[in-house]
N, C-alpha and C positions, 0 to 999 in steps of 0.2 A: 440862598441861591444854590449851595451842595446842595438842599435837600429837592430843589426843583429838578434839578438834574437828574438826580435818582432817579424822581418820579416819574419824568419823563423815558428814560433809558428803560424804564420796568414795563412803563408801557407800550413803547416799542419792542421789547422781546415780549408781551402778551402778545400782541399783533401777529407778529413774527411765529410764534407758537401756536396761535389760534385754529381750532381743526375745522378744515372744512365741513360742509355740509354731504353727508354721502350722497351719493348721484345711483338712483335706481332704471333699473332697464324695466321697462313693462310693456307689454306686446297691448294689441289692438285689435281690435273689431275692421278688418280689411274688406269686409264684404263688398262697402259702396266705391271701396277705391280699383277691386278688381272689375269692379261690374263696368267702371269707367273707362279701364283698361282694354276691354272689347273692343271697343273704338280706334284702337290704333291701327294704322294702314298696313302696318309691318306685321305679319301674322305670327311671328316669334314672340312679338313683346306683347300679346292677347297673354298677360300670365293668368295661371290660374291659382298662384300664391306669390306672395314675398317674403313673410317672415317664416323662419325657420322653425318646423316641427319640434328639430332635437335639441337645439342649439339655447342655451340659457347665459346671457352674457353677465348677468349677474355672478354668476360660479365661475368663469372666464376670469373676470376679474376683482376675485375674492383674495386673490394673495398679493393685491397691490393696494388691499383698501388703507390700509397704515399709511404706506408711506404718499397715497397720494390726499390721505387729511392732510398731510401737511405742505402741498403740494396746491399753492394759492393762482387765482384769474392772472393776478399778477405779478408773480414769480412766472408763470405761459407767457404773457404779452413781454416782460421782459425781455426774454432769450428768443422768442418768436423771430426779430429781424436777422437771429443769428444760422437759424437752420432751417426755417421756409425756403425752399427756392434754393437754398446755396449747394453748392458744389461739393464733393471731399472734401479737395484741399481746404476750402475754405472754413468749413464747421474745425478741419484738424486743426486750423491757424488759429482759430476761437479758443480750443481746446488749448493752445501751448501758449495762450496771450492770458489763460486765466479767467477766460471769459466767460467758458464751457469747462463741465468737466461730463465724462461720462456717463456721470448718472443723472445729470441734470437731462440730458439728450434721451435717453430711457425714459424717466419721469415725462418731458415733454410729450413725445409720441403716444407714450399711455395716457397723458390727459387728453389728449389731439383726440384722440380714438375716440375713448369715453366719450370725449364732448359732443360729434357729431352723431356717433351711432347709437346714443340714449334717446337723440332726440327724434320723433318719429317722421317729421316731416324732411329731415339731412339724411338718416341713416344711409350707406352703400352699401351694408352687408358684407364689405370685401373682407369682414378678419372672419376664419371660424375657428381659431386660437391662439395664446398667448404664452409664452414661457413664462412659467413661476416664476425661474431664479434667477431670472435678466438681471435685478437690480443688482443682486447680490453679483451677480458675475460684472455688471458695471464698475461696482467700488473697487472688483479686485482689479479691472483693468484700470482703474486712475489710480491703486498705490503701483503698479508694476508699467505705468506706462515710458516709452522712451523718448529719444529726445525726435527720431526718423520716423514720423507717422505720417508726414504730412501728404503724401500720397499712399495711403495704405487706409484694411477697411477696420483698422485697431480698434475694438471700443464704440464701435460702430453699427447701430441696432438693423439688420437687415429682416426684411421677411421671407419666407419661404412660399412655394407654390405648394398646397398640401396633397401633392401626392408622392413628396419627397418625405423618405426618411429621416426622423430625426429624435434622437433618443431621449427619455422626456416629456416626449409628446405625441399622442395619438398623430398616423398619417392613415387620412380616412379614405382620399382620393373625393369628399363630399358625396361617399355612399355609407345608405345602411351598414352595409356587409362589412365594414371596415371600422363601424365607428368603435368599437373595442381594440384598435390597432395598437394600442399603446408603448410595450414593450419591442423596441426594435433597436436596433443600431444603427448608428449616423448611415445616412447615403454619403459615397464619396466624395461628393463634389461639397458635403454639407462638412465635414473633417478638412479638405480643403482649405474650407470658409472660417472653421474655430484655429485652424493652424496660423493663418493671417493675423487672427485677432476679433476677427469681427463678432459680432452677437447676434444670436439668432431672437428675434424679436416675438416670433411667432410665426401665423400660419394661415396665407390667404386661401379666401374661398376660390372655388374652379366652376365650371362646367364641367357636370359630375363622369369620371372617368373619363374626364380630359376632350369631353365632350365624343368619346364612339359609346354612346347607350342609346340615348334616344333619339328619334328622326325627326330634324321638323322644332324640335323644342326650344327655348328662349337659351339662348346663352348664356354664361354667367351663373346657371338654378343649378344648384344642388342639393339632394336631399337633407344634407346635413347644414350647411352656410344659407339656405335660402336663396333671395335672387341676387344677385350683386348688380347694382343700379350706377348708371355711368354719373360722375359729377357734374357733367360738362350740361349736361339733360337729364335729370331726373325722371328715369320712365318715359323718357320720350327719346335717346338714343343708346340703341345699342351696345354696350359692355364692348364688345368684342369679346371670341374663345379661342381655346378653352381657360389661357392664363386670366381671366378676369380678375379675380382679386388682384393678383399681382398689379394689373393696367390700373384700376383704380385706385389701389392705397398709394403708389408711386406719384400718382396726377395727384391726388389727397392730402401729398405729402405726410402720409401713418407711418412711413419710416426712410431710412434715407435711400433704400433700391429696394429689390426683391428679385427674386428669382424666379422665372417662368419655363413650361416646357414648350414644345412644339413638335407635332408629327408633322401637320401640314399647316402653316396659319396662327398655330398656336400660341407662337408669340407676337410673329406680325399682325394679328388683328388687334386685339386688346389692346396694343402699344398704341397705333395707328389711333384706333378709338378712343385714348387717353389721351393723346397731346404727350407722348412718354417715347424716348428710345430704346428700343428692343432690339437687342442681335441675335437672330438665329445662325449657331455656328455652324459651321461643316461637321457632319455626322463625324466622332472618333475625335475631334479636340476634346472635348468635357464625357466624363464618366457618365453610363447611365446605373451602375449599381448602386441596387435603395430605392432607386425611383418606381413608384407603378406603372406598368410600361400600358403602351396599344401595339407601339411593332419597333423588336430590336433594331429594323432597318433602315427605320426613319426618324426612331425619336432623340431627341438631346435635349439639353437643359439651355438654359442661358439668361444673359442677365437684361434689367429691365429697369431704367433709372430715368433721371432729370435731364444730362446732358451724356455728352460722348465722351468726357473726359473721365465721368465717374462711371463709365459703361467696360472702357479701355483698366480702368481699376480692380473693377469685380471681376472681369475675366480672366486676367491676370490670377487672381487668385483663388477659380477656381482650375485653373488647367492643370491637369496631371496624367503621366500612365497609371491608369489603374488595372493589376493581373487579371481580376475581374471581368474586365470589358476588353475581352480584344479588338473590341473596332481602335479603342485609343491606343495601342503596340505601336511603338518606331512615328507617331505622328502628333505628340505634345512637347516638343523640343521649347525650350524656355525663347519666348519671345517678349521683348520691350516694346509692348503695346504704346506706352506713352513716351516713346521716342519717335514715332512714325507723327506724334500728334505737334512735334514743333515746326513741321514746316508749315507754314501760310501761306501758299498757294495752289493753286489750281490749273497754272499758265501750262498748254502742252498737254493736259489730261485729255483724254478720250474717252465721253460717253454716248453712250447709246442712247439716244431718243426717240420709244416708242410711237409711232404717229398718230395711233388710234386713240392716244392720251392724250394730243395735243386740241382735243376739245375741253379739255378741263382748265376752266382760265387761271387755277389758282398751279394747275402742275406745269402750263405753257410759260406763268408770271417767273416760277422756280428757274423754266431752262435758259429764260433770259439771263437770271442773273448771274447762274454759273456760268454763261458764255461773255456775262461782261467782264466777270472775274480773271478770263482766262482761256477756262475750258473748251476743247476744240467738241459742238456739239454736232455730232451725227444722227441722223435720222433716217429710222431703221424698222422694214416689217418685220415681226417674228414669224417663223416659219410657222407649215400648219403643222401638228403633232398632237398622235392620239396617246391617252391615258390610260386606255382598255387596261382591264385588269389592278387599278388603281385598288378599290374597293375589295377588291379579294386579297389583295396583298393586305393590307391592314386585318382582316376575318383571321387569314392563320396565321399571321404575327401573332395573333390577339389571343387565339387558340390555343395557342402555343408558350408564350410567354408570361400569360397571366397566371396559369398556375404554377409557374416556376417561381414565379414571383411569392405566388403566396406560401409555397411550401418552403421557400430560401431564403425569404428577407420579411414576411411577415410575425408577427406577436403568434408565438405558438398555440395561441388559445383560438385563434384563426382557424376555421376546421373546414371552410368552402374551397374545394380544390379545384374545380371547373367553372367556366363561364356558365354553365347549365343549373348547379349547384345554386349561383348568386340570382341566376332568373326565378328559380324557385324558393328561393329566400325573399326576393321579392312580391312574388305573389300572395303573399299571406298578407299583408297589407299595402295593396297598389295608392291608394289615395296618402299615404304618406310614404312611403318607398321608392313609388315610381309614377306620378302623376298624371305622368307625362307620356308612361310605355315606356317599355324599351326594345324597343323594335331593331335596335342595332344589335343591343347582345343575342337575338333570336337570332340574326342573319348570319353569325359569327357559326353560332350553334350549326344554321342547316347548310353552311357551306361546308361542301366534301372536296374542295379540292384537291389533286393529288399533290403529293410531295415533288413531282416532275415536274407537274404544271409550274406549282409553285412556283419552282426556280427559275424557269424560261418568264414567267411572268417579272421577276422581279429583276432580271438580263434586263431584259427588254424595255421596261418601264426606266431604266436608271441611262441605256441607251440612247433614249428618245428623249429624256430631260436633258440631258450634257449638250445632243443636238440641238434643243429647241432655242438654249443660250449659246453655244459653239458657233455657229453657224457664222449669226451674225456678227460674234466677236471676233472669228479668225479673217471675216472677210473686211472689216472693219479696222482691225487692232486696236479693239477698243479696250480700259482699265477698268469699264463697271458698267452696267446697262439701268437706268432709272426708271423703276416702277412706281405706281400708288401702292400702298397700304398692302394688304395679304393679295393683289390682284393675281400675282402670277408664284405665288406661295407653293401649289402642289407640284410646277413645274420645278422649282425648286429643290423639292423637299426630293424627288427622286432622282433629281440628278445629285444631289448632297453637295449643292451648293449653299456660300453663306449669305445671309443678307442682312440689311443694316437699315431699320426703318427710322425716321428723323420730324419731328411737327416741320410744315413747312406752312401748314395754317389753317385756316375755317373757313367753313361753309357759311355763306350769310343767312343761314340758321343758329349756326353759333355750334357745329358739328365737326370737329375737330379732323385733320386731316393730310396725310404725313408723305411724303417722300422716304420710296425705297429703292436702297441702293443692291443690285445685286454682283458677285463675284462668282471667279472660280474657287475650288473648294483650296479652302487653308489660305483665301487670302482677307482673311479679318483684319491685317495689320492695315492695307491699301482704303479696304472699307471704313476703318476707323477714323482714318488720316484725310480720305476725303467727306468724311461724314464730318467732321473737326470743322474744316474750314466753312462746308456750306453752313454748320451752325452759326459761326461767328459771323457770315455774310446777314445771314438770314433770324434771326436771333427772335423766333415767333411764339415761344411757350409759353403762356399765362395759364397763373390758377385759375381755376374755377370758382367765377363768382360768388357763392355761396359758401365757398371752402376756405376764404383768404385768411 
């Protein structure tokens, strides 16, 4: 009977021991699936590729082949009910009950990955890199973890948007011109994020240069990531830009948040089109050094997660002054994002209800319920207001900032110092560089606005945003005005106000589709807090079919 027992015990640590099967990436003969793609009504998604020229996920993930042999289906589906779908707190509670530890949650999302984007008929394209030494920086965080994580991102594998800094690891912006980025120093907000604890996972794909290059092009494609494909539709809906990756490894669940940017849209599309909440903060709460900008004026960062509770987390850690960026001087005062999130009501709020939305039966279903909730609903026209000059304002931002960028914060072996420079880098090879054109960086090039113009241009534009949401709030007194998705984004984005987009549900397509909350600027706390409760009322996020 001893010696049964041995024998059985030896064969359970063979089992235990047993290396997997290596999992290889191998590309495809796309020809008949593009030729298919013609057919779609949306003239964005006519791609004219998917898979990525430069990008080898095999070499991606060469420094995790050890430890994921031993790294079994069923050691995934074990831990699977612990961090699909769950919250911070809740993966943290895992983590302190013994159930998780940090590098199980690392291993996991690197299998997650792998498993989908080997397979050619799943792939989403959304990673275009990985950090080597996660694992290793996993283990150090479960010997040195403490006993207060449970709301914190300790240990906790986030992704990046890659056109963020991050030391380590090439930030390419998904351009040629870039992909040698390697050598940089963290972006602020990405120092921020290791000061927390959290772990940078790696590095989603974008719409390349944040989507200002090309006019007209599929969102999501970058020269370097390929297309990034929505889960929810495969090639049949839209990514949303420019944070695409970010929107779909989130919805994919490939890590527990990410980080996205936005000039105009940038995060509220992609969220919107993921079934994902996305907060675009007011311009000067989050650092923009490190990041690859389009325009000092209008861009930030911000975070892009499952629910509002881990959204209210990540921001948290990234707000800071940085000397760096004076837009954030005298306006990142420490706020308790997750204490605005315990009240549960709505009773007495005041929002804006667009009327030209209330033909959308799924946005008219939404304002019912916050007024059963509570909420006092007004309904409200927005004024007319023009955007002239919209488009120039971005040209000499773009003008202007990008090579600051490259000469300040890029890998000194970077030698492209103008926007002119990288159009001519691209033309040596357009069918893999720029497939697409880029008809935006030319525009950037032949616009001569003056430095006067400039200014009056971007008065004025920031002017006429404040009005377009003022108007009706002061006439109103209202606490937030509710939009769909990126609709009213650029009015936003110049008046630098925040907004806070939420799934509120689908299309009976099965096309995902979100509630956005807008404020005046620096009140993310109020947006959080009523974004909170309509989550809990309304509680509509499901994975994607294919992705469970």
């Amino acid at each position: 009977m001893k010696n049964l027992t041995i024998l059985v015990s030896f064969i359970l640590l063979f089992i235990s021991c047993k290396k997997e099967v290596p999992v290889v990436f191998n590309s495809y003969d796309e020809t008949s699936e593009i030729a298919e793609q013609q057919n779609h009504e949306i003239k964005r998604m006519q791609f004219k590729l998917i898979q990525s020229k430069y990008l080898d996920m095999n070499k991606v993930f060469k420094p995790f082949e050890e430890d994921l042999a031993y790294f079994s289906e069923a050691d995934y589906n074990n831990i699977a009910p612990y961090i699909i779908e769950q919250n911070i707190p809740s993966i943290q509670e895992s983590v302190a009950e013994g159930i998780l530890t940090y590098e199980k949650i690392v291993l996991f999302y690197l299998y997650r990955i792998r498993k989908f984007e080997s397979d050619n008929q799943l792939a989403l394209h959304s990673i275009i890199s990985l950090n080597p030494t996660v694992i290793k920086e996993a283990r150090e965080k479960d010997k040195n973890r403490s006993k207060n994580t449970t709301y914190s991102l300790y240990g906790l594998p986030i992704l990046l948007k890659d056109n963020i800094n991050t030391e380590g690891m090439p930030t390419t912006a998904g351009a040629f011109a870039l992909l040698e980025n390697s050598k940089t120093n963290d972006a602020f907000i990405v120092e921020k994020l290791k000061e927390s604890g959290a772990l940078i996972l790696g590095k989603a794909n974008l719409s390349e240069w944040a989507y200002f290059f090309c006019s007209g092009c599929p969102v999501g494609y970058s020269a370097i990531g390929g297309q990034t494909l929505n889960p929810y539709g495969r090639k049949i809906f839209e990514t949303g830009g420019s944070s695409s990756g970010s929107g779909v490894s989130v919805a994919a669940n490939y890590a527990v948040a990410a980080v996205g940017t936005e000039t105009s849209g940038s995060i509220l599309s992609p969220s919107s089109k993921n079934s994902v909440v996305g907060l675009k903060p007011t311009v000067g709460l989050l650092s923009r050094t490190g990041i690859v900008p389009i325009s000092s004026t209008l861009d930030t960062p911000g975070p892009m997660t499952k629910s509002v509770i881990d959204n209210a987390i990540f921001l948290a850690a990234m707000t800071g002054e940085d000397s760096n960026d004076k837009a954030t001087k005298n306006k990142t005062a420490t706020i308790d994002y997750l204490k605005g999130l315990k009240t549960n009501t709505l009773s007495g709020k005041r929002f804006g209800v667009i009327k030209e939305l209330l033909t959308d039966s799924i946005y008219l279903n939404t304002v019912n319920v916050i007024k059963n909730a509570g909420g006092v609903m007004i309904e409200i026209d927005l004024p007319q207001v023009s955007l002239d000059g919209f488009l120039t304002l971005l040209n000499i931002d773009m003008k202007n900032d990008l090579p600051l960028y490259l000469t300040k914060y890029a890998d000194k072996k970077i030698t492209y110092a103008s926007v002119q420079d990288i159009i001519d880098l691209n033309l040596q090879d357009t069918l893999k560089r720029a497939p697409y054109g880029q008809q935006l960086f030319e525009g950037i090039v032949a616009d001569t606005t003056s430095n006067e113009s400039f200014e009056q241009i971007k008065q004025q534009l920031h002017k006429q945003g404040v009005a377009y949401f003022q108007t009706p709030m002061n006439e109103h007194n209202l606490d937030v005005i509710l939009s769909i998705n990126n609709y009213h984004a650029g009015y936003a984005a110049v008046a630098k106000y925040p907004c806070l987009t939420i799934p509120m549900g689908y299309q009976k397509s099965g096309e995902p589709i979100s509630l956005t909350l807008i404020a005046p600027s620096f009140q993310e706390q109020k947006l959080l807090q009523l974004g909170y409760v309509f989550e809990q009322l309304k509680k509509v996020r499901k994975l994607p079919k294919n992705y469970q």
